[in-house]
C-alpha positions in Angstrom: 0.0 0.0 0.0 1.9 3.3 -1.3 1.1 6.3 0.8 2.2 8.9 -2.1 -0.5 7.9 -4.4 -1.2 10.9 -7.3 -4.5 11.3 -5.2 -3.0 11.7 -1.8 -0.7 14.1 -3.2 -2.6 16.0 -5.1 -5.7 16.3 -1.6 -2.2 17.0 0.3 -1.3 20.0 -1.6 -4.8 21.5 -1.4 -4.8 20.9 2.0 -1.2 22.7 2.1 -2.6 25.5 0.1 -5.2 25.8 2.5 -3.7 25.9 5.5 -0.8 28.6 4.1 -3.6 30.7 2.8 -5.5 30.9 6.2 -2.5 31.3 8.2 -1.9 34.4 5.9 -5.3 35.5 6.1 -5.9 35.6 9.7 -2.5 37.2 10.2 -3.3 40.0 7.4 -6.9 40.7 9.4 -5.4 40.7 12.8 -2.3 42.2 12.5 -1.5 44.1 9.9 -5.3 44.8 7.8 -3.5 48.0 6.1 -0.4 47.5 5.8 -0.2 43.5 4.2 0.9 44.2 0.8 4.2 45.5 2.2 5.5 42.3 4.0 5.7 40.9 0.0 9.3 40.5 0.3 9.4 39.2 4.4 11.0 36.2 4.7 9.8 35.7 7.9 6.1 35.9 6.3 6.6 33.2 3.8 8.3 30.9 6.2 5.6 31.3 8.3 3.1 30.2 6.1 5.3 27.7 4.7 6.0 25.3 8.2 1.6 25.4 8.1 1.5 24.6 4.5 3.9 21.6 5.2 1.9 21.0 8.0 -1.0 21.0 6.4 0.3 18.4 4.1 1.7 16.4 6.9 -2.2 15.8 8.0 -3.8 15.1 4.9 -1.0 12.3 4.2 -1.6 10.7 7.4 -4.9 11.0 7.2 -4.5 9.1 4.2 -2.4 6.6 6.5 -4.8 6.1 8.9 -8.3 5.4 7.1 -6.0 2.6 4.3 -5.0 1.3 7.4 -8.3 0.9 9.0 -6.3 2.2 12.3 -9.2 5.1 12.4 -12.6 4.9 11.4 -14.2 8.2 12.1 -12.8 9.7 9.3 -14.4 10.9 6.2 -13.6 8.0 3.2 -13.3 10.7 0.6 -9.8 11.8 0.2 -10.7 14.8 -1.0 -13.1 15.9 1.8 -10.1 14.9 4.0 -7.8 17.5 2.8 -10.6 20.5 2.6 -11.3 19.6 6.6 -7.2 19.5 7.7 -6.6 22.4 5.1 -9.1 24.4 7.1 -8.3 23.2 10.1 -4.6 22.9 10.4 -4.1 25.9 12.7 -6.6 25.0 15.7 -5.1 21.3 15.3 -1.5 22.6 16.2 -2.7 24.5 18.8 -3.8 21.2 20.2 -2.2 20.9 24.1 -2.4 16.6 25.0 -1.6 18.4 29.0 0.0 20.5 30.7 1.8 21.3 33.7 3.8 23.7 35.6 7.1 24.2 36.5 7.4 26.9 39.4 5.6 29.9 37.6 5.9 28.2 34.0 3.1 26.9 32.6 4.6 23.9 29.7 2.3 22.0 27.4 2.8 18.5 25.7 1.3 18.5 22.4 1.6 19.8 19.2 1.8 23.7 20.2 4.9 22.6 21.9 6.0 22.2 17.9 4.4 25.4 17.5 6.3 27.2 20.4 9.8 26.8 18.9 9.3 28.8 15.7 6.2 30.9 16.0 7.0 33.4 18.6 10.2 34.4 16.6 8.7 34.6 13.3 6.1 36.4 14.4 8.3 39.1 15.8 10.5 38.9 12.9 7.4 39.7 10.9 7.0 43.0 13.1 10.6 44.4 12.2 9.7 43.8 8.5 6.9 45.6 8.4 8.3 48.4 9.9 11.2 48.5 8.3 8.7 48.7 5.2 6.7 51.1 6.1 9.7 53.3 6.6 11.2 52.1 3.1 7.8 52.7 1.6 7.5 56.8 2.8 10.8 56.9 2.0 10.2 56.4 -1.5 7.0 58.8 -1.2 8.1 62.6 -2.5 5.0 63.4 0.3 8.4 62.7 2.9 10.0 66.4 1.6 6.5 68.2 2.8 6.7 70.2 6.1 4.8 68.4 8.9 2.2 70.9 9.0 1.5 70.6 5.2 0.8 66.7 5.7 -1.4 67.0 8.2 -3.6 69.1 6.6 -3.7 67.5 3.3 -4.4 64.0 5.4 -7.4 65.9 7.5 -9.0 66.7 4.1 -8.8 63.3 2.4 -10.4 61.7 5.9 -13.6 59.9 4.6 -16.8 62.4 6.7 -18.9 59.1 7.2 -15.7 57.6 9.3 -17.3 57.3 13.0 -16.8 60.4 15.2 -14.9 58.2 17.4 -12.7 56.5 14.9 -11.5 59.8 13.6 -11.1 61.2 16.7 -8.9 58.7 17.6 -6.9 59.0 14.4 -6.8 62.8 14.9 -5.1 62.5 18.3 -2.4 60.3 16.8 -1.9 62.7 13.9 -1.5 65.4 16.2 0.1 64.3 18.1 3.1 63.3 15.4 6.2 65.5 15.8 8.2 64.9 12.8 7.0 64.3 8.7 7.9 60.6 8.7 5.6 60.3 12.2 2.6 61.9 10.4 3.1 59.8 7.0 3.5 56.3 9.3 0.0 57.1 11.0 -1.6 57.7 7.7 -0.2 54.6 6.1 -1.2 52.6 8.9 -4.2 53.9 9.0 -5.3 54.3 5.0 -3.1 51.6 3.3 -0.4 52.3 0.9 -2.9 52.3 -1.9 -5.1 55.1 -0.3 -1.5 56.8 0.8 -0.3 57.0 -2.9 -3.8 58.4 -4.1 -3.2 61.5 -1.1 0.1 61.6 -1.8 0.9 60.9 -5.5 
């Protein structure tokens, strides 16, 4: 019985493209919902949704093992079906703690988070740095970073959509103020508008 059928590996890659695209999705809508487009060139990024990719893989192969081998039968037949479940669920299934204990203060887990722990925390910071550093790059670039801070401020308070919520742009005032040099100004907006919005204010 040959585990790397055409079949399994074809359900394993859409699993692995599942599971890479979620991780990238929830990271762009938590993290970083403006400002995504610039990690393109993070290494850190791809990695990242890389190791869930493979991961992803991982699962639908041994899913694969496990229902030829009649060692589990609560698992769908179709191959197929399989792969869309894992794909989609990869994530939640890493997070996946068997126990835990504690050690003085620390709290450690025995499961497949413990996996998890080694890389995530790292890459995920490592992500942070690279998207600064390209938000910097990108106003940079922008001829908007020769204006005088007073002149950005104002042409940002006049492209602010009026049906924002009172408190939303409030909020975004008080950081705008609140900015003390061009580049500060320029990293609020882009933060808050998205460099596609940015270059429109600011072509």
């Amino acid at each position: 019985m040959s585990l790397l059928t055409p079949e399994s590996v074809s359900a394993g890659l859409l699993a692995a493209a599942l599971a890479g695209l979620l991780s990238a999705t929830e990271l762009r809508n938590v993290q970083y919902p403006r400002t995504f487009s610039l990690l393109r060139s993070s290494r850190a990024l791809w990695l990242y949704v890389l190791i869930y990719a493979v991961a992803g893989f991982l699962f639908s192969l041994g899913s694969t093992w496990l229902v030829d081998s009649h060692s589990v039968s609560s698992l769908p037949k179709s191959v197929w079906l399989r792969a869309l479940l894992l794909g989609l669920t990869t994530k939640a299934l890493l997070k996946v703690n068997f126990y835990t204990f504690s050690i003085g203060t620390d709290k450690r887990s025995i499961g497949p988070e413990l996996l998890l722990n080694y890389f995530e925390p790292d890459l995920l910071r490592q992500i942070v740095w690279d998207e600064d550093q390209a938000r910097k790059r990108f106003i940079r670039a922008s001829p908007a970073a020769q204006l005088q801070l007073n002149v950005i401020q104002d042409v940002i308070r006049q492209n602010i959509p009026k049906n924002l919520s009172q408190a939303e742009r409030a909020a975004f005032d008080v950081e705008l103020t609140t900015a003390r040099r061009p580049e500060e100004a320029l990293q609020v907006f882009l933060g808050f508008a998205g460099p596609t919005t940015f270059s429109r204010v600011f072509p």
